[in-house]
C-alpha positions in Angstrom: 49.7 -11.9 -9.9 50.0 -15.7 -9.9 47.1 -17.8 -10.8 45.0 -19.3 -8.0 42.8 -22.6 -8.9 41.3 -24.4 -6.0 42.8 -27.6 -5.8 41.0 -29.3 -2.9 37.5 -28.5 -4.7 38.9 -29.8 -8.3 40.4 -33.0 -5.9 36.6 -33.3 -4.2 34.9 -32.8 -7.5 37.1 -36.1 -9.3 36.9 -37.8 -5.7 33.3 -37.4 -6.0 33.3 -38.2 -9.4 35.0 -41.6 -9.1 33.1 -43.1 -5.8 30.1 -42.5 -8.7 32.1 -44.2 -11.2 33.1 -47.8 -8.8 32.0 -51.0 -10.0 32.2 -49.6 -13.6 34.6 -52.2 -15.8 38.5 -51.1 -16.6 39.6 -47.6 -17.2 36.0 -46.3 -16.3 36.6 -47.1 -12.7 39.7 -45.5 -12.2 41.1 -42.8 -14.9 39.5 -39.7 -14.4 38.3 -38.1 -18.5 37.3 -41.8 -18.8 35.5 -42.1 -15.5 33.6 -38.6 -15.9 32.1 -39.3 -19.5 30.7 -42.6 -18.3 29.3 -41.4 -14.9 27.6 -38.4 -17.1 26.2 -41.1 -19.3 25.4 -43.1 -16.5 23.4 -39.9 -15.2 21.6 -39.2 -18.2 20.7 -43.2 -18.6 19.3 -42.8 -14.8 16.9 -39.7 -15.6 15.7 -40.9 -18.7 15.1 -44.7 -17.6 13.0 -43.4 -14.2 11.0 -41.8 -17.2 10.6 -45.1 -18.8 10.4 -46.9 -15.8 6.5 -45.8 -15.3 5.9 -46.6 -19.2 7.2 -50.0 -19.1 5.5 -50.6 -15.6 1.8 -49.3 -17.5 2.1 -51.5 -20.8 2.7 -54.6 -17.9 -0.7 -53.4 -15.6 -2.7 -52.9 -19.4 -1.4 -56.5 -20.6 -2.2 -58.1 -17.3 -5.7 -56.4 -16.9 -6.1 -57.6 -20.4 -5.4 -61.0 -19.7 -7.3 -61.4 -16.9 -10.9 -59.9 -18.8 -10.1 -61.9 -21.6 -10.5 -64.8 -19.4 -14.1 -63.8 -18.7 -15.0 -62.9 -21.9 -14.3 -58.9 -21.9 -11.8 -57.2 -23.7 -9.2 -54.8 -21.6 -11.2 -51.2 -23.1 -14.3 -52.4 -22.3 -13.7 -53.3 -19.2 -11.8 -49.9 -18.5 -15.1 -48.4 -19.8 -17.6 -50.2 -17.5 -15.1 -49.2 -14.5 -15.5 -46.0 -15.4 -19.2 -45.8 -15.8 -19.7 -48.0 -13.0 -17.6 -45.3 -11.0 -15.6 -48.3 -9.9 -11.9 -46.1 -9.1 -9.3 -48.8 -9.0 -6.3 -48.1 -10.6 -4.5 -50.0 -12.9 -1.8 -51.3 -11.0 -4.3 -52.3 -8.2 -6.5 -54.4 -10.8 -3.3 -55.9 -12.8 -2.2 -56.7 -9.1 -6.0 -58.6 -8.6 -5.9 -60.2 -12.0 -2.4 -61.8 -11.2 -2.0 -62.9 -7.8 -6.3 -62.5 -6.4 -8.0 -64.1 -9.5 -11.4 -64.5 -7.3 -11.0 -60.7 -6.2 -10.7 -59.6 -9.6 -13.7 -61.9 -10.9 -15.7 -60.4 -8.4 -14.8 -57.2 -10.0 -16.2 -58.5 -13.3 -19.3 -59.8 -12.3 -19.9 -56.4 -10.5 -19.4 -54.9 -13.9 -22.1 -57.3 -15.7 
């Protein structure tokens, strides 16, 4: 009995494949064991960095909340602790957002806290 491989799904799967892998830079646009290994890396990169992604945006809000207290005379942990006592719930990308672009919002935030 002859052997029976399915051409147009092995055809879709590189076609697929290589639409994933354009605007990549020489061979790793168009040759296809070439192509594959990067789009998988590319894949893994992309999982990983949405992971990251909420890290990197956390460390920004902490370092921008910290700024702004520091400017009235509070340190970033304290102020997370009056918050939290005061049963103030604003979240950290809310008040990084106040500290940075609504610096009379977020002082009013303070002064509630004193």
């Amino acid at each position: 009995m002859p052997r029976s491989v399915n051409s147009v799904a092995s055809r879709a799967k590189r076609k697929r494949v290589l639409e994933l892998a354009k605007g990549y830079f020489g061979r790793k646009k168009n040759v296809w064991t070439v192509a594959k290994n990067a789009v998988e890396k590319g894949l893994v990169y992309a999982y990983r960095d949405r992971k990251a992604k909420k890290r990197d945006f956390r460390t920004l809000w902490i370092a921008r909340i910290n700024a702004g207290a520091r400017m009235h005379g509070m340190s970033y942990s304290v102020l997370m602790g009056k918050l939290k006592t005061a049963g103030i719930d604003l979240n950290r990308k809310v008040l990084a957002d106040l500290a940075l672009n609504h610096p009379s919002a977020f002082e009013a935030v303070i002064k509630k806290l004193k």
